[in-house]
KOLVODO-82299 format. One line per field, with one value per residue (C-alpha): residue number from 1; x, y, z. Coordinates in Angstrom, 1 decimal. Example, Ala and Ser with C-alpha at 12.3 -4.5 7.8 and 13.67 -1.06 7.14 Angstrom:
nr	c(1:2)
east	c(12.3:13.7)
north	c(-4.5:-1.1)
up	c(7.8:7.1)
This chain:
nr	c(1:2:3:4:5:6:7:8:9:10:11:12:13:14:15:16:17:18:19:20:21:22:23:24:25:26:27:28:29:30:31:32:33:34:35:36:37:38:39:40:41:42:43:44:45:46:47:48:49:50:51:52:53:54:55:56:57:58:59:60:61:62:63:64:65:66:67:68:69:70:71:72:73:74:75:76:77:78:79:80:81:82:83:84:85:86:87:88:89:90:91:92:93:94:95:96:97:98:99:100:101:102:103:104:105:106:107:108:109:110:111:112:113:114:115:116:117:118:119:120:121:122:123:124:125:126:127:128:129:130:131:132:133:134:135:136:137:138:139:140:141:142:143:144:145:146:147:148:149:150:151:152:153:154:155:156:157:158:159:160:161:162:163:164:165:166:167:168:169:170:171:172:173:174:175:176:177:178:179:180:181:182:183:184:185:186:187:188:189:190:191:192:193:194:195:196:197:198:199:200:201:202:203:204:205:206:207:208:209:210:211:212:213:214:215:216:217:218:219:220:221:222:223:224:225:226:227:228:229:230:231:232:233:234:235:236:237:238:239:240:241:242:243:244:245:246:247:248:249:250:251:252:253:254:255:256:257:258:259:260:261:262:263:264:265:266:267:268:269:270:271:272:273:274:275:276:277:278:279:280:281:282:283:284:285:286:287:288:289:290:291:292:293:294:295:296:297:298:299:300:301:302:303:304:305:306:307:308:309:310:311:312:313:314:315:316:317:318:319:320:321:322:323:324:325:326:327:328:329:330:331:332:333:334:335:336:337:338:339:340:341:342:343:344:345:346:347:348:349:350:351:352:353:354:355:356:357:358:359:360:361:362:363:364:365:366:367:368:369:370:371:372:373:374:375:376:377:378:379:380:381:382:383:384:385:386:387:388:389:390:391:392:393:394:395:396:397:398:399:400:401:402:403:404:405:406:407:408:409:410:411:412:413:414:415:416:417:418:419:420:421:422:423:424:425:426:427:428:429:430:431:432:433:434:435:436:437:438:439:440:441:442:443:444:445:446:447:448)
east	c(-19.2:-18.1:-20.5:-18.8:-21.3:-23.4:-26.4:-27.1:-25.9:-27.8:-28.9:-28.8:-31.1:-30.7:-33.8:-32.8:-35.5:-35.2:-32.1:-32.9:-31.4:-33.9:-32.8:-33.6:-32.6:-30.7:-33.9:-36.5:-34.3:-33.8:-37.7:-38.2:-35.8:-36.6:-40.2:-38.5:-36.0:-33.1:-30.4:-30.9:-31.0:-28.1:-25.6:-22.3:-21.3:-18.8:-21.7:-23.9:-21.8:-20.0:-22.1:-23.8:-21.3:-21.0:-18.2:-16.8:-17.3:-17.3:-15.2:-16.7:-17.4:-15.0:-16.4:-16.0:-13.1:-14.5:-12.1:-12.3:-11.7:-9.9:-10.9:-8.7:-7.7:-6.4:-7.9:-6.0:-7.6:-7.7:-10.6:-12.6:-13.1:-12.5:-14.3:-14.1:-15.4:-16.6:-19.1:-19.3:-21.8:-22.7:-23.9:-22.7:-21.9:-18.7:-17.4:-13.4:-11.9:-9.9:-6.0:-4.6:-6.3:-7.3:-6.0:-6.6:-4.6:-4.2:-8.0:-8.8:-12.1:-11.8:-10.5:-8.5:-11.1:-13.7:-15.8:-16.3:-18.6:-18.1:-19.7:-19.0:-19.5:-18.6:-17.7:-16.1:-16.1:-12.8:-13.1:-12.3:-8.3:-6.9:-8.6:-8.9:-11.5:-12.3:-13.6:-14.1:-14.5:-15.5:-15.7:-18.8:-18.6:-17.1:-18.0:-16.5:-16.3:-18.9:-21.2:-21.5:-20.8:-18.2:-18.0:-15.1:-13.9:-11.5:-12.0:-10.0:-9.6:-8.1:-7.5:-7.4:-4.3:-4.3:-3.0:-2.7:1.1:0.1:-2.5:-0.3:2.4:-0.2:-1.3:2.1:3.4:0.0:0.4:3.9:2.3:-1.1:-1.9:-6.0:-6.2:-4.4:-7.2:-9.3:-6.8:-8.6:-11.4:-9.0:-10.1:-8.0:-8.1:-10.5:-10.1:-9.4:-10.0:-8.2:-9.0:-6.6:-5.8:-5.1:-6.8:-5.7:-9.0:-10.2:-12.4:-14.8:-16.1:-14.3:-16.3:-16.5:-16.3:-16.3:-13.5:-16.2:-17.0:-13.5:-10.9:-7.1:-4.7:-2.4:1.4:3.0:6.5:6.2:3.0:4.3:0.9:-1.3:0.4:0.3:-4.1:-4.4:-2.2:-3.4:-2.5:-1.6:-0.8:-3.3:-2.5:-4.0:-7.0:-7.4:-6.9:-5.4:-1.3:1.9:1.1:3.1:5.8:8.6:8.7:11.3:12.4:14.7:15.9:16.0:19.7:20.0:17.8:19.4:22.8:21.7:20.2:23.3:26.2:24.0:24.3:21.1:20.3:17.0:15.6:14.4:10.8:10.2:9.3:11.3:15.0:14.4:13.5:16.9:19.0:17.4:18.0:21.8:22.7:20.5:20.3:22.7:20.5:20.4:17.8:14.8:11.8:9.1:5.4:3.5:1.9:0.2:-0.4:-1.9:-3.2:0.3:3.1:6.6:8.4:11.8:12.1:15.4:16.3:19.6:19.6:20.4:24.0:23.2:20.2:19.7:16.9:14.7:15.4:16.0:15.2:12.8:11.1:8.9:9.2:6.5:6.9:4.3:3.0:4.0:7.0:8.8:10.5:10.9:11.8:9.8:8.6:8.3:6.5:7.9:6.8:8.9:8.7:12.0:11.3:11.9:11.3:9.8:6.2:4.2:0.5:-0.7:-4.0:-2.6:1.3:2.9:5.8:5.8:7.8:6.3:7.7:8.5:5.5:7.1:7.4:8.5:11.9:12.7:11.5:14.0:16.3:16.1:16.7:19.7:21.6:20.7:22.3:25.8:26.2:26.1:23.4:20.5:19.8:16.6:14.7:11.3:8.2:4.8:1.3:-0.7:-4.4:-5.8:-3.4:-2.9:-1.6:-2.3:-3.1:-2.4:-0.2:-2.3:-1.0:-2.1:0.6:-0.2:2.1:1.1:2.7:2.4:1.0:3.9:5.5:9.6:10.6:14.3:15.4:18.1:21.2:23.5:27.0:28.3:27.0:27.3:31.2:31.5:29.5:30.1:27.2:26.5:23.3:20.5:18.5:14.5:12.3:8.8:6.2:3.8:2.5:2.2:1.0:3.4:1.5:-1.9:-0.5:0.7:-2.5:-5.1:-8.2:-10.4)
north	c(-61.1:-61.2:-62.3:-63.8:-61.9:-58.8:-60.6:-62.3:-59.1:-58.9:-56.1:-56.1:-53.9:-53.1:-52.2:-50.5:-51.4:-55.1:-55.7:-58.5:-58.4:-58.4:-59.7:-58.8:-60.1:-57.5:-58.3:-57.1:-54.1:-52.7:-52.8:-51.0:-47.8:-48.0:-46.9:-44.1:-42.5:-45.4:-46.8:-50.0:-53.7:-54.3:-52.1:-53.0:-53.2:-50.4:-48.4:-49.3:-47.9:-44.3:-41.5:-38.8:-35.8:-32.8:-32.4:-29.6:-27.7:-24.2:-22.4:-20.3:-17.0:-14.0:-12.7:-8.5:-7.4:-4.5:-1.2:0.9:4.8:6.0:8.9:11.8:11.2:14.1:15.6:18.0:20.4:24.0:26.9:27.3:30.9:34.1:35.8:38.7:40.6:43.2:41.2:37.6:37.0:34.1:30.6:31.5:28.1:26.9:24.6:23.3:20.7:17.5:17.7:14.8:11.5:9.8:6.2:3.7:0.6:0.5:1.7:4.8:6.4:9.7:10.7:14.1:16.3:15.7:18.7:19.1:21.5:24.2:27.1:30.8:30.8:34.6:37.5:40.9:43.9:46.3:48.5:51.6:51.8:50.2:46.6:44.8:42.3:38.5:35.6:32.3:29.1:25.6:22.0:20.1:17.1:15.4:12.5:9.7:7.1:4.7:7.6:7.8:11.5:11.6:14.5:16.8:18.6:22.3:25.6:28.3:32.4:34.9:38.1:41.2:43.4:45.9:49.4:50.1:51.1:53.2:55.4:55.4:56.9:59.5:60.5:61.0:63.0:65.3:65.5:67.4:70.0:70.3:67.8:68.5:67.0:63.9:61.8:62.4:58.9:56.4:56.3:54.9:51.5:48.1:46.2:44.1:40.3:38.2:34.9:33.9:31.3:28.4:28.8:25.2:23.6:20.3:18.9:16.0:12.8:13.2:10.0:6.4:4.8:1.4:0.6:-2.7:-3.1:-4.6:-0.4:1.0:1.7:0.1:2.6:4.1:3.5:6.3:7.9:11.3:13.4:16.1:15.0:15.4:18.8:20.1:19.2:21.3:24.4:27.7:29.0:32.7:34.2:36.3:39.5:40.3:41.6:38.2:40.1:37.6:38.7:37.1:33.5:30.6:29.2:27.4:24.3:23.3:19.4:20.1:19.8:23.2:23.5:22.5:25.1:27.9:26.9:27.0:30.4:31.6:30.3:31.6:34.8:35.4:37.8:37.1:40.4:42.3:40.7:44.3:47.7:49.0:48.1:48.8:52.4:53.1:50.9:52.9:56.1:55.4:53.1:55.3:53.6:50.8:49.4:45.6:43.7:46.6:43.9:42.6:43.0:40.2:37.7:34.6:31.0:28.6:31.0:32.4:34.5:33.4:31.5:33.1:36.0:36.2:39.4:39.4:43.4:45.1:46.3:49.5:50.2:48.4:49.6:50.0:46.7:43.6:39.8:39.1:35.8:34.5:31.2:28.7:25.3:22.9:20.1:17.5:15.3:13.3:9.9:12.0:15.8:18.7:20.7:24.7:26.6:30.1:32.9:34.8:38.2:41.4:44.5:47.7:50.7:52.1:53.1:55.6:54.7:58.2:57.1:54.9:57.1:53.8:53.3:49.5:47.8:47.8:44.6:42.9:41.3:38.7:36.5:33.4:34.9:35.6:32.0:30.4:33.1:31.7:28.6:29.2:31.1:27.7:24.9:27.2:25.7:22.8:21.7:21.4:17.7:17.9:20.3:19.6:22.1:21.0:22.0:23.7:22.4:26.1:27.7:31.0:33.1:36.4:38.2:41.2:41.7:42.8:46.4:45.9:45.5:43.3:40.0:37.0:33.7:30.2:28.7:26.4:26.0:24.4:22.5:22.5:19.3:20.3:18.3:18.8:20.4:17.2:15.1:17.6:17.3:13.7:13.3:16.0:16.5:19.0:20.9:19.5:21.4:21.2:18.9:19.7:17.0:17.2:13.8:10.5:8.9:11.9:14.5:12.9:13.2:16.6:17.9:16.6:19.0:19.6)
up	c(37.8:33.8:31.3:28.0:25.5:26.0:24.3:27.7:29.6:33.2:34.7:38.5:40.1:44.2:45.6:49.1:51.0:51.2:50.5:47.2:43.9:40.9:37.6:34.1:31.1:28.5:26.0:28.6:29.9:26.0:25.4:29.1:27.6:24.3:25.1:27.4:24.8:26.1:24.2:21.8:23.2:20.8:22.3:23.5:27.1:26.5:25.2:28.2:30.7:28.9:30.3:27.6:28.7:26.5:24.1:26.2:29.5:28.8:31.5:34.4:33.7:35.0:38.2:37.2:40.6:42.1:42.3:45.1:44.4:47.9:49.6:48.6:45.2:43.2:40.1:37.9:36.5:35.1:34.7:31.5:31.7:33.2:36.2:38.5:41.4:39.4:37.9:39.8:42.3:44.8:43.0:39.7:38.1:36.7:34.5:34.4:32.5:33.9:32.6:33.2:33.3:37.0:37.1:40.5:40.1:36.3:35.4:34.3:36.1:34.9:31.3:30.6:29.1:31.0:32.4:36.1:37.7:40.5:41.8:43.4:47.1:48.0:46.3:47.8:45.9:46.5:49.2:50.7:52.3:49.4:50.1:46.8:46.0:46.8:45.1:46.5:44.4:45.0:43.0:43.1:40.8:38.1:35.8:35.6:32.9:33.8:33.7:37.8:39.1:41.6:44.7:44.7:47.6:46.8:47.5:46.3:47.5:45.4:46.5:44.6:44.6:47.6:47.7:50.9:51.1:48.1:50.0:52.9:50.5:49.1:52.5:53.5:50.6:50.8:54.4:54.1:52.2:53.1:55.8:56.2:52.5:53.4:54.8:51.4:50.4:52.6:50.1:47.7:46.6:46.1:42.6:41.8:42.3:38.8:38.8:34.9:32.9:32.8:36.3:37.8:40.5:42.2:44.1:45.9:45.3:48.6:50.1:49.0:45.7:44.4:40.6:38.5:36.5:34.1:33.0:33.4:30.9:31.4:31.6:28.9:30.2:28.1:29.6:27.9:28.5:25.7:23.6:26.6:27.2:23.7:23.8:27.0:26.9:26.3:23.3:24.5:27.5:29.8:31.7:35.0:33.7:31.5:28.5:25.7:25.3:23.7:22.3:23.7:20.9:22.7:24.4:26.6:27.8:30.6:34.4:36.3:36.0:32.9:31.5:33.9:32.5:29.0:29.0:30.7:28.5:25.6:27.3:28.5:31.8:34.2:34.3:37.9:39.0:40.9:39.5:42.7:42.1:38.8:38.9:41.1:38.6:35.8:37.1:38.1:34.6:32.5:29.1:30.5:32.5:31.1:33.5:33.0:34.3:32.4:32.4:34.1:31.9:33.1:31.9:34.5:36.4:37.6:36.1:34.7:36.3:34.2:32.7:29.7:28.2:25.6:25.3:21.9:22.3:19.8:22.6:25.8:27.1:24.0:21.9:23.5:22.4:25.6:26.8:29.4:30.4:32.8:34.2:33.2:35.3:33.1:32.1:29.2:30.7:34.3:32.9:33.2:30.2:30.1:28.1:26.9:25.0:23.1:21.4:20.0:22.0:19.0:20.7:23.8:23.4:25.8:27.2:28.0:29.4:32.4:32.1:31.4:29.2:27.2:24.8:21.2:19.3:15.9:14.6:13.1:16.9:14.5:13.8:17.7:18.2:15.8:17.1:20.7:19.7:17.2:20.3:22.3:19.9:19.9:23.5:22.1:24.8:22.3:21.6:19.7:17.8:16.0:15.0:16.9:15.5:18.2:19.2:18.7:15.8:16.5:13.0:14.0:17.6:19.6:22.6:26.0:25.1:21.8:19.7:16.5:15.4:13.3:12.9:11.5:14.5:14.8:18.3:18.5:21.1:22.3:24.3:26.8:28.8:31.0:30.1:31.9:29.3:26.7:27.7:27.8:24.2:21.4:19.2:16.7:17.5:15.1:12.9:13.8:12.0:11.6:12.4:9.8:8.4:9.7:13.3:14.9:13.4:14.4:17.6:18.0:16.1:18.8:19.2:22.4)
């Protein structure tokens, strides 16, 4: 039905129950909803019939996804200090620190630097024919970053160095001249277990978690880790005893091969990795003998993984340019990065009070760093050079033999290639640039 004007606009009502139609004039309908709050009599049909909607719907809210954290996820990380079976016991707490950040399908749930805790479960003290010590570690827990504590699950056994071929040796030699005072050698003891600090430990998330996204952190797509690297690393290396040694002040960016072939078309030699070789070699070349091995240092948790010697022609044996290199566990866009520690070898030194002979060395370790280096770019495999800034400067330290050197805390880094692509593009070796202002620097200089 259409009704010419709205002043005579009817409203039908439909009452259910019987089925009639009631009829009200527009006058009589107005004065019914104006005393309820309704609209005016003298309203337009249009305005009648548009509904009193809101301007505009505001859109659902974001239901938070809920992440679940898989049984068995690895954690990086390395030990904050040193212990030993001299002095450990059972439930002694520890502490280690997260190296790399923990990401589950983009998120971050546990940030590098965070502190998880562990604990000593046994301890053996050396023992009697030549049996050397024990230690035996555990994780407990780390926290994550929506506060929660998460269970860890790794247990580590290190085992102190054993002499038992030693006292078999001893009772062997005593028993060819006096063979009643041979047996006195199965008191002999082993060495005592060490346990260093930096040593890395890979464990386990224990049990599958679930997370909201709400809490977590997005995470950081960066190729190169060198940053994250530079924050963590120890500044010096350890000997087995954890005694602090040579500081680290080389980085390498390089394939395995790469860095071999560098080192050896700079004229570099790897050096023996056992005392026993040596000894023979040194008695049959004399003061010839190039590859006379190195002391074990340690970084990690482990010794080198290469040790380089360039020998002094004027004295082989006595001065040599010497250095100690580790692979690290991280990358830049896919290569590994090494760490190395580098130090000039002046004269042989005697230690009368454990009959050892050692190396004393120029204190001046920047000069045999920028040495290294300078023998690198003539193969013309050098591609970059630039000076980093440390997290803990060192300018001044002692060897573990206790030789003093100072420095200006700088470390250089020496990006390698292959001689394939060396071949196929010439480039003069570059000169290193030192990183010292702007957002670089900020990175480089990052603090624990």
């Amino acid at each position: 039905m259409h009704f010419a004007s709205s002043r005579y606009l009817f409203v039908l009502t439909v009452a259910c129950t019987s089925g009639c139609f009631l009829v009200h004039p527009a006058a009589s309908w107005g004065q019914q909803f104006i005393a309820h709050g309704g609209p005016i009599p003298d309203v337009r049909l249009e305005a009648v019939g548009r509904a009193d909607l809101p301007a505009q719907i505001p859109p659902p809210q974001e239901i938070p996804k809920q992440l679940v954290v898989r049984d068995g996820t690895a954690v990086k990380l390395q030990m904050v200090r040193t212990i030993s079976s001299a002095h450990a016991k059972a439930g002694d707490r520890l502490d280690f620190v997260v190296v790399k950040d923990v990401t589950v399908d983009g998120y971050t749930i546990i940030k590098a630097g965070s502190i998880a805790s562990g604990s000593v479960v046994g301890v053996k003290g050396r023992r009697i024919l030549g049996i050397g010590g024990q230690v035996v570690i555990k994780l407990d827990s780390v926290r994550m970053v929506t506060g929660e504590q998460a269970a860890l699950r790794a247990r580590k056994e290190i085992k102190g160095g054993s002499r038992t071929k030693l006292m078999l040796a001893e009772m062997l030699a005593t028993g060819l001249s006096y063979l009643p005072a041979a047996p006195v050698f199965l008191l002999s003891r082993g060495c005592d277990s060490t346990v260093l600090k930096g040593m890395e430990v890979t464990a386990y998330i224990s049990g599958n978690a679930q997370l909201s996204t709400s809490n977590l952190l997005a995470a950081k797509e960066d190729p190169s880790e060198l940053s994250e690297m530079i924050h963590f690393l120890p500044p010096r290396t350890v000997d087995g005893e954890g005694r602090d040694g040579d500081m680290l002040n080389l980085v390498f960016v390089a394939k395995q091969g790469d860095l071999e072939d560098a080192f050896a078309r700079a004229g570099w030699i790897k050096t023996e990795k056992t005392r026993f070789p040596a000894f023979w070699h040194l008695a049959m070349q004399r003061m010839h003998y190039a590859k006379l091995p190195m002391r074990r240092l340690f970084v990690f948790g482990r010794t080198q993984d290469y040790s380089y010697a360039l020998p002094d022609s004027a004295s082989i044996v006595s001065k040599r340019h010497h250095l100690r290199i580790w692979k690290t566990d991280y990358q830049v866009d896919g290569t590994p990065i090494w760490v190395g520690a580098a130090t000039y070898d002046v004269a042989l030194q005697w230690q009368l009070r454990k009959l050892r002979i050692f190396h004393r060395i120029d204190p001046k370790v920047d000069s045999e760093r920028d040495f290294i280096a300078g023998k690198l770019s003539e193969t013309n495999l050098v591609t970059r050079q630039e000076y980093l800034h440390c997290a803990n400067p060192v300018f001044k330290g002692e060897t573990a033999t206790g030789g003093p050197y100072y420095s200006d805390s700088r470390m250089l880094l020496v990006e390698l290639r292959s001689e394939k692509s060396a071949k196929n593009k010439a480039q003069p070796p570059s000169s290193p640039s030192d990183k010292t202002s702007g957002t670089t620097a900020a990175t480089f200089n990052a603090t624990r």
